[in-house]
C-alpha positions as CSV (number, residue, x, y, z in Angstrom):
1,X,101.0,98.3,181.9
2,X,97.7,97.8,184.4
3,X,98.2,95.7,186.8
4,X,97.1,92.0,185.5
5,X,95.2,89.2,187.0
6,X,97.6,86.6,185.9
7,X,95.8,83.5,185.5
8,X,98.7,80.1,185.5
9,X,97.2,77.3,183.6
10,X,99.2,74.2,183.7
11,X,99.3,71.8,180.5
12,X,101.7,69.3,181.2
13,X,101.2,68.0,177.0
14,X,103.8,65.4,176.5
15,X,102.6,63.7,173.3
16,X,104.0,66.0,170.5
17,X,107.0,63.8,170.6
18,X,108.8,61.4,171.3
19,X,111.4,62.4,173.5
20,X,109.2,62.5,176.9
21,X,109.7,65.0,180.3
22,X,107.8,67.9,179.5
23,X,104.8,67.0,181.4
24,X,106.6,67.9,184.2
25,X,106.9,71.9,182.7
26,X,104.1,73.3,185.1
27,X,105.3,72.0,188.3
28,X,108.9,73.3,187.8
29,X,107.7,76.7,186.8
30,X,105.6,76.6,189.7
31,X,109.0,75.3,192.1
32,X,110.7,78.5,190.2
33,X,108.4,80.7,191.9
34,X,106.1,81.9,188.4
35,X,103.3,82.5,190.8
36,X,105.7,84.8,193.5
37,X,107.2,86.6,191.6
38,X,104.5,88.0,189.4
39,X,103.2,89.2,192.5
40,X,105.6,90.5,193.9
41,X,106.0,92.8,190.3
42,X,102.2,94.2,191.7
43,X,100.0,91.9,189.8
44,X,97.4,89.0,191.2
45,X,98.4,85.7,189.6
46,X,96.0,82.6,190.5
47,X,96.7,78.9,189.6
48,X,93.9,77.2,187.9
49,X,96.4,73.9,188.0
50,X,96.5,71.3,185.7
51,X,94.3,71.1,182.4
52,X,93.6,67.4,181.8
53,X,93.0,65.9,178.4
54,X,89.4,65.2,177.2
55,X,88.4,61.8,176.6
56,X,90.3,60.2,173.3
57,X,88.3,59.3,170.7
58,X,90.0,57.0,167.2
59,X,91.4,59.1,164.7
60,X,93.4,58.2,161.9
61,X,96.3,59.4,159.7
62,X,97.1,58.6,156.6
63,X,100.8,59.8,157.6
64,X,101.5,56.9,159.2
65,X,104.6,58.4,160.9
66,X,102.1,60.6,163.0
67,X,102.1,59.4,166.5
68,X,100.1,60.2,169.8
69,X,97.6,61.9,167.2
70,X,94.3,61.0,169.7
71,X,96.1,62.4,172.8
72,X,97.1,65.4,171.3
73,X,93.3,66.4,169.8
74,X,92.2,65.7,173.2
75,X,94.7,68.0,174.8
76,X,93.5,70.3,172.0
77,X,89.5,70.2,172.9
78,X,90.2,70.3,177.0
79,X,92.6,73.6,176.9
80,X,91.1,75.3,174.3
81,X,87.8,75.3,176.8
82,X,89.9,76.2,179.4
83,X,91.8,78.9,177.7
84,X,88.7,80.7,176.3
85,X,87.3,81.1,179.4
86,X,90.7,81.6,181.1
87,X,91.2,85.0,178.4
88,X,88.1,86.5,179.3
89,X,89.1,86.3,183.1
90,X,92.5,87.6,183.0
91,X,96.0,87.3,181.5
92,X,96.2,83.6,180.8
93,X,99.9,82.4,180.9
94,X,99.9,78.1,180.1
95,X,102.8,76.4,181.6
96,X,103.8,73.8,179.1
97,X,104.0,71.2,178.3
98,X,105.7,70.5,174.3
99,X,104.9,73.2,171.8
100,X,101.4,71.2,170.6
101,X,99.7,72.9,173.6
102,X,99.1,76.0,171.3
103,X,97.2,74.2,169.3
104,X,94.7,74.4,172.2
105,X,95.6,77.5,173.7
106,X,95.6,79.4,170.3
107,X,92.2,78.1,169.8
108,X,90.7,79.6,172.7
109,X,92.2,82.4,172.5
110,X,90.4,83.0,168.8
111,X,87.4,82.0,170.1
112,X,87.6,84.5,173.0
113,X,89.0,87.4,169.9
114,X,86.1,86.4,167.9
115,X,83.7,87.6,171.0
116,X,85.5,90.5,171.5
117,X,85.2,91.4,167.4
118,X,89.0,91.8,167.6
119,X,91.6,90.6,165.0
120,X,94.5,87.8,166.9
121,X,98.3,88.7,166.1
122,X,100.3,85.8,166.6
123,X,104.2,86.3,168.2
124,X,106.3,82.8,167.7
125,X,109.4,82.9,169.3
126,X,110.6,79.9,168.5
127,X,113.8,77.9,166.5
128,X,111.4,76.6,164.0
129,X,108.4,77.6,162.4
130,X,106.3,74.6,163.5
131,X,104.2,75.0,160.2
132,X,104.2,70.9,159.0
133,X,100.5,69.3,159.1
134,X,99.9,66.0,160.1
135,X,100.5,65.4,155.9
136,X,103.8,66.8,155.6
137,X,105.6,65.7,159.0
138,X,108.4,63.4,158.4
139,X,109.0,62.8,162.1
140,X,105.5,62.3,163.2
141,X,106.1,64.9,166.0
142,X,103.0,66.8,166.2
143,X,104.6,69.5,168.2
144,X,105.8,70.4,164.5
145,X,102.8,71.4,163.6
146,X,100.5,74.4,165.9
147,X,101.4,76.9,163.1
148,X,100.2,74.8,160.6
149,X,97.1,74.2,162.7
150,X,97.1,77.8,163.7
151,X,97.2,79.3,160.1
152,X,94.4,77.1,158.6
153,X,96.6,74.5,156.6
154,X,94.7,71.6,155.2
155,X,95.4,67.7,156.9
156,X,94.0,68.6,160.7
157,X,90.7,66.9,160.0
158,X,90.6,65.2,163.4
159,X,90.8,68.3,165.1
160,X,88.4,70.8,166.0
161,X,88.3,73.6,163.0
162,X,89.5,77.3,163.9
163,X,87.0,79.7,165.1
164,X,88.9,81.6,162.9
165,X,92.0,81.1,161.0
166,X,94.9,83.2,161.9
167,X,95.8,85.4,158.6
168,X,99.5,85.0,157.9
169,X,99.7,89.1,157.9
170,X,99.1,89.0,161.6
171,X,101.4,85.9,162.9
172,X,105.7,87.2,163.6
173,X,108.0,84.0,163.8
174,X,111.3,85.4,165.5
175,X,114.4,83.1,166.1
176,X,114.6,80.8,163.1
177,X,117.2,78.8,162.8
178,X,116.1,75.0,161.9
179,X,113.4,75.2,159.0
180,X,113.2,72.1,156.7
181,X,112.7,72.5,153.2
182,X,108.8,72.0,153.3
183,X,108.5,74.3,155.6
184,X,110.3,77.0,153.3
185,X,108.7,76.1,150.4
186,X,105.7,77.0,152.9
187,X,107.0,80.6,153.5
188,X,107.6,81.6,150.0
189,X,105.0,83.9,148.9
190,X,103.5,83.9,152.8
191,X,102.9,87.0,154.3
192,X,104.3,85.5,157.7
193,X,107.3,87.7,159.0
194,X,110.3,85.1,159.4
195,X,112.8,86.6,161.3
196,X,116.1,84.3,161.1
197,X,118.7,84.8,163.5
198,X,120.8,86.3,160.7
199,X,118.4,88.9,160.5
200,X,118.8,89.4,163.9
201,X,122.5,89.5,163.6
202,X,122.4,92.3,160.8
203,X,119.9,94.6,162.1
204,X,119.2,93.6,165.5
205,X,115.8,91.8,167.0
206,X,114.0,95.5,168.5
207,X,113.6,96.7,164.6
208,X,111.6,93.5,163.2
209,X,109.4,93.2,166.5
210,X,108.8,96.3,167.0
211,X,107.7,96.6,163.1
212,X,105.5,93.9,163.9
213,X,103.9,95.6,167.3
214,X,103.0,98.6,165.4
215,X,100.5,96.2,162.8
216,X,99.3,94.7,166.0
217,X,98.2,98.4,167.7
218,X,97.3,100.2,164.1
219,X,94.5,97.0,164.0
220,X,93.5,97.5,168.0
221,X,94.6,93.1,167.5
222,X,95.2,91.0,170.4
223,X,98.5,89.7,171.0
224,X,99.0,86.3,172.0
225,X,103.1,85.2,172.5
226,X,104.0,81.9,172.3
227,X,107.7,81.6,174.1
228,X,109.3,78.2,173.2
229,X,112.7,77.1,175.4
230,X,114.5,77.0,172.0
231,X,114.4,79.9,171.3
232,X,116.8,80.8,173.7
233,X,120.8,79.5,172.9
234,X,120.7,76.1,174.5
235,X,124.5,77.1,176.6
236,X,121.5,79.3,178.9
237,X,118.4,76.9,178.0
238,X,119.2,73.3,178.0
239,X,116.4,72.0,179.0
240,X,114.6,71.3,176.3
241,X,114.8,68.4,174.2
242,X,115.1,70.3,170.7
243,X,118.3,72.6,171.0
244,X,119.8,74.6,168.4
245,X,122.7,76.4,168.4
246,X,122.9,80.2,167.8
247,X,119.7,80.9,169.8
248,X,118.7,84.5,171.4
249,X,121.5,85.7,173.9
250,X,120.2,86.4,177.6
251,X,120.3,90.3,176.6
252,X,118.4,89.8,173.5
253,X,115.4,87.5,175.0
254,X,115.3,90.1,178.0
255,X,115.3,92.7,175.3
256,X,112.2,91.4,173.4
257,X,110.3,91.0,176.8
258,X,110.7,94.3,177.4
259,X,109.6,95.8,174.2
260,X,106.8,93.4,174.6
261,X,105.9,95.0,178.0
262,X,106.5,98.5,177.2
263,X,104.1,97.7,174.4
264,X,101.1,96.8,176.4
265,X,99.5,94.7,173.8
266,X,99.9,91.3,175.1
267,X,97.1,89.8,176.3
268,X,98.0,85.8,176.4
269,X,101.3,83.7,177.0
270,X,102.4,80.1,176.5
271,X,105.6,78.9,178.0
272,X,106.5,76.1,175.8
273,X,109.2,72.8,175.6
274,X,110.5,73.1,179.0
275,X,111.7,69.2,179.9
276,X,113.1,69.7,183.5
277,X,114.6,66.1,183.0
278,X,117.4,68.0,180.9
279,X,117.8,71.1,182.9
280,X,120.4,71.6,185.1
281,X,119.4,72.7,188.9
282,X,116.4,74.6,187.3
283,X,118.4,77.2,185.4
284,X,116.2,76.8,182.7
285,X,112.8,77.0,184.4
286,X,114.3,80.3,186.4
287,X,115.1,81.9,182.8
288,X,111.6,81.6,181.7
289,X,110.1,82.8,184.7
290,X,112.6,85.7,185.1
291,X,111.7,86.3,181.3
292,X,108.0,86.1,181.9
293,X,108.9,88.9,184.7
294,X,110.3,91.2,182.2
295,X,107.1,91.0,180.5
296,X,105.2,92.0,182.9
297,X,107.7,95.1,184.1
298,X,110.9,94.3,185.8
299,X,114.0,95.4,184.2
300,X,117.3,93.9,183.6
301,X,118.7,96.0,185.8
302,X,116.1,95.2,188.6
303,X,117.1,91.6,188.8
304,X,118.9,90.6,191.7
305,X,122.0,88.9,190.9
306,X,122.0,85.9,193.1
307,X,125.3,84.1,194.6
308,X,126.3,80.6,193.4
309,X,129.5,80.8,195.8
């Protein structure tokens, strides 16, 4: 991989549910040493700070579980400006901030792949498939919704349209493990990849992703990855607000970045659902950054083991 001019945008979203914290995601990512160690890995990184929302505006919902719905479009408007311009400058990597931040991020990003005349691939790693609308949510958590957004669903009428819908062909969801039955009744017929953690289990998680990669170079696509906290087993994750159990082993998630790397067809990450309320002494906020690392070209077996003792 070329070196990268890593560009740290933080979007300290916290209105995609209820269960509040994850506004302060960027800092701890930034106490974990994001910004150090991707330079020390031979890259530039350079921290934009904080995005902060747009002005709010009245919507309405007919759902009338949906909550925070004004906040979260105005999130939506100010980080998809900031993430357009952020991908034309570099390798944008958000620091979230709940998983409703890619419905901002994701929408720069397809305005910036519609300038370029490039098709965007979509990599979800993620316990749940996030693919309710603001229609079908029967929590009202609007974090449970980006892939809906994202795909081109109908029911996001208060927020700004896609510059171009993402075609389920090019968008991989890897790590499922909680998906409702609306959301399956969603998937049937789809031409989404939804890789289960059985599917993991049986044939390991390199052959699905790396299935996936090769659709993404055969079509010259940019590769955006959106890395939520759950999808990690919560015994190494906890802090995040939405564990499941089973979740991608240390090996595994190190595994995937790696692949990714050796790829070299990302172009844009999100860090999503990292509360640092839950964690415990930042062990969750160190995974994702050493994660992150692998993506951008340490090894396993280059990480210092540090002492607890």
């Amino acid at each position: 991989m070329d070196r990268r001019n890593c560009i740290l945008v933080g979007v300290p979203v916290d209105s995609g549910k209820k269960r509040k914290g994850c506004l302060m995601g960027p800092d701890a990512y930034r106490t974990a040493r994001l910004a150090e160690t991707v330079t020390e890995l031979g890259h530039s990184a350079v921290d934009w700070g904080n995005v902060a929302p747009a002005e709010e505006s009245d919507t309405a919902c007919a759902n009338g579980l949906v909550h925070s719905l004004s906040e979260t479009v105005a999130w939506a408007k100010a980080v998809s400006a900031v993430a357009q311009r952020a991908a034309a400058d570099g390798f944008p990597i958000f620091l979230g901030g709940d998983h409703a931040l890619s419905m901002g991020t994701v929408h720069g990003i397809a305005a910036h792949a519609l300038e370029q005349d490039r098709p965007l691939f979509i990599l979800w790693l993620d316990a749940h498939t996030d693919l309710h609308t603001p229609m079908t949510t029967d929590s009202g958590n609007l974090h449970g919704t980006p892939m809906g957004y994202i795909s081109g669903l109908n029911g996001f009428d208060a927020f700004p349209p896609m510059p171009k819908a993402v075609p389920a062909g090019n968008i991989c969801m890897i790590g499922l493990r909680s998906v409702d039955a609306v959301e399956k009744q969603m998937l049937k017929g789809s031409e989404m990849s939804a890789i289960d953690m059985r599917v993991i289990d049986e044939h390991g998680i390199a052959k699905p992703l790396s299935a996936f990669l090769d659709k993404v170079a055969a079509a010259n696509g940019m590769l955006h990855v959106s890395l939520d906290v759950d999808f990690l087993d919560p015994t190494i994750a906890p802090a995040v607000g939405t564990t499941v159990p089973g979740g991608a082993t240390f090996r595994e998630a190190h595994h995937v970045m790696e692949i990714l790397h050796e790829s070299e067809l990302v172009t844009s990450l999100d860090l999503a659902e990292l509360n640092p309320f839950l964690d415990e002494r930042g062990r969750t906020a160190s995974l994702m950054v050493d994660l992150t690392a692998s993506l951008l070209g340490r090894r396993v077996f280059d990480r210092q083991t540090p002492s607890f003792f």
